[in-house]
TIMAR-20798 format. One record per residue (C-alpha): residue number from 1; x, y, z. Coordinates in nm, 2 decimals. Example, Ala and Ser with C-alpha at 12.3 -4.5 7.8 and 13.67 -1.06 7.14 Angstrom:
2
1:1.23:-0.45:0.78;
2:1.37:-0.11:0.71;
***
This chain:
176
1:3.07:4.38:-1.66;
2:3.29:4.09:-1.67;
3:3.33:4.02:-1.28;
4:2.93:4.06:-1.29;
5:2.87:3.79:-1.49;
6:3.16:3.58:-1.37;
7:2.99:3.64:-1.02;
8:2.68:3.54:-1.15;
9:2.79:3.24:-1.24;
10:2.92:3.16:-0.94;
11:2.63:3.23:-0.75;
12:2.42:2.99:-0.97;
13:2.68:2.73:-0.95;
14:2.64:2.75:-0.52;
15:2.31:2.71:-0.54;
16:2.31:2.42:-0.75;
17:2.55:2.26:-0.49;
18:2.32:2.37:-0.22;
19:2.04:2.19:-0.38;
20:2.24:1.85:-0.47;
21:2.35:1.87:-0.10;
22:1.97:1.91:0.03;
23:1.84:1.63:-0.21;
24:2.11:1.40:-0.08;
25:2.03:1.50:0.30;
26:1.65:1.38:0.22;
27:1.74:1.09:0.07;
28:2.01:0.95:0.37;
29:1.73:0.84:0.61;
30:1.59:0.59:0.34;
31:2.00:0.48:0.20;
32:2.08:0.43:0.59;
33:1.76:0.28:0.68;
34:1.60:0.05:0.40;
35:1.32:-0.10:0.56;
36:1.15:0.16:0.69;
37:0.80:0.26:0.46;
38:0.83:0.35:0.17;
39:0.71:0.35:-0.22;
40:0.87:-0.01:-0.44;
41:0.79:-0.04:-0.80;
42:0.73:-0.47:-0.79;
43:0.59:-0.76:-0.52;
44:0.98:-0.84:-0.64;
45:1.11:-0.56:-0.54;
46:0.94:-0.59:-0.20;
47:1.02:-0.97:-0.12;
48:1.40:-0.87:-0.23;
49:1.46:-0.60:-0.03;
50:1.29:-0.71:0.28;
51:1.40:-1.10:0.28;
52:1.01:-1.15:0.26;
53:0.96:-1.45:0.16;
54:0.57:-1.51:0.31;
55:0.39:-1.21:0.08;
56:0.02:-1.31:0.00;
57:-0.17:-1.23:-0.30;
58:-0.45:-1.37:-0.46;
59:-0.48:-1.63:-0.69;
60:-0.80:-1.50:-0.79;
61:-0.81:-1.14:-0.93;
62:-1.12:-0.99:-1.09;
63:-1.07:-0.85:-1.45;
64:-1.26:-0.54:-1.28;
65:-0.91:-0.45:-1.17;
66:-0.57:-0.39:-1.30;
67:-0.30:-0.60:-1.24;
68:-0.02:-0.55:-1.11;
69:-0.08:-0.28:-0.82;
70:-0.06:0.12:-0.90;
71:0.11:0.13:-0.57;
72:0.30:-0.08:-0.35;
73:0.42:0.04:0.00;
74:0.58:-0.20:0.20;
75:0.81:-0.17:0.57;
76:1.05:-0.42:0.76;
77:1.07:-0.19:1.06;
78:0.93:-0.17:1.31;
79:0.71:-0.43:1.20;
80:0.65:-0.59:0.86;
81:0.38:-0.42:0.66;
82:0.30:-0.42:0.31;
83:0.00:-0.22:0.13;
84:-0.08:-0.31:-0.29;
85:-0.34:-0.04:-0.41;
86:-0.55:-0.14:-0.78;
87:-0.66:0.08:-1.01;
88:-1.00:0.02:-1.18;
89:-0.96:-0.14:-1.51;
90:-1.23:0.13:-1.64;
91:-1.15:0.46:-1.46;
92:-0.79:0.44:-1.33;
93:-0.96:0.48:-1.03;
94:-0.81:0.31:-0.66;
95:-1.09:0.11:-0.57;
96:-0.87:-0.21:-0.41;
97:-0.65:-0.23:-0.14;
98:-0.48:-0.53:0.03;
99:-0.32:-0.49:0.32;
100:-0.07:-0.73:0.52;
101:0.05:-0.67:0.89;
102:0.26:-0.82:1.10;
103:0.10:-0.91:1.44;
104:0.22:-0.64:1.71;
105:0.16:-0.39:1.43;
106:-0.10:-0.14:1.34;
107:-0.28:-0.06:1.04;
108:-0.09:0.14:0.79;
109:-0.25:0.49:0.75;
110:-0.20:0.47:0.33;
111:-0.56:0.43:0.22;
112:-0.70:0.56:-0.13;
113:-0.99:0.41:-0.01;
114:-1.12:0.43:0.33;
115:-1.47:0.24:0.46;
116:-1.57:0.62:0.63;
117:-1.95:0.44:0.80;
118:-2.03:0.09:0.87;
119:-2.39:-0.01:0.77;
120:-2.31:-0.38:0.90;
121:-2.06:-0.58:1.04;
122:-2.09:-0.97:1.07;
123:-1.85:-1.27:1.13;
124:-1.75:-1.44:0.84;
125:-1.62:-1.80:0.83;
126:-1.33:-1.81:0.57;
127:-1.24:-2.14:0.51;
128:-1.22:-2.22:0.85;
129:-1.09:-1.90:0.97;
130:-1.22:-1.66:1.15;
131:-1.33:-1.32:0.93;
132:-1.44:-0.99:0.98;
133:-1.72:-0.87:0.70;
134:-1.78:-0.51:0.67;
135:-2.03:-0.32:0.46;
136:-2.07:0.04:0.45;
137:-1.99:0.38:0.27;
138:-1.71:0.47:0.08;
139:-1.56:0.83:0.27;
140:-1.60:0.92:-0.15;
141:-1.95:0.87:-0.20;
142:-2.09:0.48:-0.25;
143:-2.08:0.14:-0.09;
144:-1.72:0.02:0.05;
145:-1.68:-0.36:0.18;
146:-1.40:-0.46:0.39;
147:-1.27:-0.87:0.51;
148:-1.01:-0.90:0.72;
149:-0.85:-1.15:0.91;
150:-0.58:-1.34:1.08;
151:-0.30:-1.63:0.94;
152:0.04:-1.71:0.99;
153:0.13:-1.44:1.22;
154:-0.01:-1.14:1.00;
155:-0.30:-0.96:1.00;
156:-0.46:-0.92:0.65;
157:-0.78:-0.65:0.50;
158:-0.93:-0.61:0.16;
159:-1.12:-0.29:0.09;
160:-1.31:-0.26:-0.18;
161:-1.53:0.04:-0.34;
162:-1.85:-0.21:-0.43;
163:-2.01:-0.44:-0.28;
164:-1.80:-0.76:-0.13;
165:-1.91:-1.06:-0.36;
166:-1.53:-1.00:-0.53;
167:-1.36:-0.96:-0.21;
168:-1.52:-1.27:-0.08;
169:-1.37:-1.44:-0.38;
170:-1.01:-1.29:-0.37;
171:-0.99:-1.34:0.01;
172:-1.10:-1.70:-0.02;
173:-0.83:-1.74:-0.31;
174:-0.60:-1.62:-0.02;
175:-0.62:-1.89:0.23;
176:-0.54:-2.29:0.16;
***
């Protein structure tokens, strides 16, 4: 009975080990390479561990919105992207997302909120710069707007669930 439980035992301490080893095997890929995407818990946190000095957010924020973001995901390689999702202040909802891409880059495929059909598209003149407006439907149900545009080597989109009155206003707190 005793070499039973004594084997036991040992069969519970091996797979502990076995699972300490696995979780430290997932985790190497992030410890060896920090800047590829992944989850941070501040804008801090992202401009520390990336050297990113040049991170836009808006000086404008509607009280719509929670502050700071529910989730950040950010990148250094291969090219600098960082995506802040907001909850609603009402329904802890995602119904904001900023995004900001270097240029060579693509979109980051990380959107709680996704502009699924495009009713109209116009060119909007943001303080000088040139803009892309978007209006449509939200892939969950109700209208979605979307501005993005170009500055200082990085690509940069607000999507909203509603219309884009308060996008208008966030983006135009964005630029000089």
């Amino acid at each position: 009975m005793k070499k039973a439980v004594t084997g036991f035992f040992a069969f519970l301490v091996l797979v502990a080990l076995v699972v300490a080893l696995l979780r430290l095997i997932n985790w190497l890929p992030v410890l060896l390479h920090e800047e590829s995407l992944r989850r941070y818990e501040s804008l801090e946190a992202v401009r520390t561990s990336l050297h990113l000095e040049d991170l836009h957010v808006p000086s404008y924020f509607p009280e719509s919105f929670r502050w700071p973001p529910a989730r950040i995901l950010a990148q250094g390689e291969p090219f600098v992207a960082v995506a802040m999702e907001f909850a609603e202040a009402d329904t802890g909802k995602i119904g904001l997302l900023l995004t900001q891409v270097a240029e060579g880059g693509h979109p980051l495929d990380v959107e709680a909120i996704r502009l699924q059909r495009v009713r109209e598209e116009v060119p909007y003149d943001l303080k000088g710069r040139r803009a892309t407006l978007r209006v449509g439907d939200c892939a969950s149900g109700g209208t979605c707007s979307s501005l993005s545009w170009k500055e200082g080597g990085y690509t940069f989109r607000l999507v909203m669930a509603g219309p884009p009155f308060e996008l208008i206003r966030m983006a135009s707190s964005m630029v000089d």
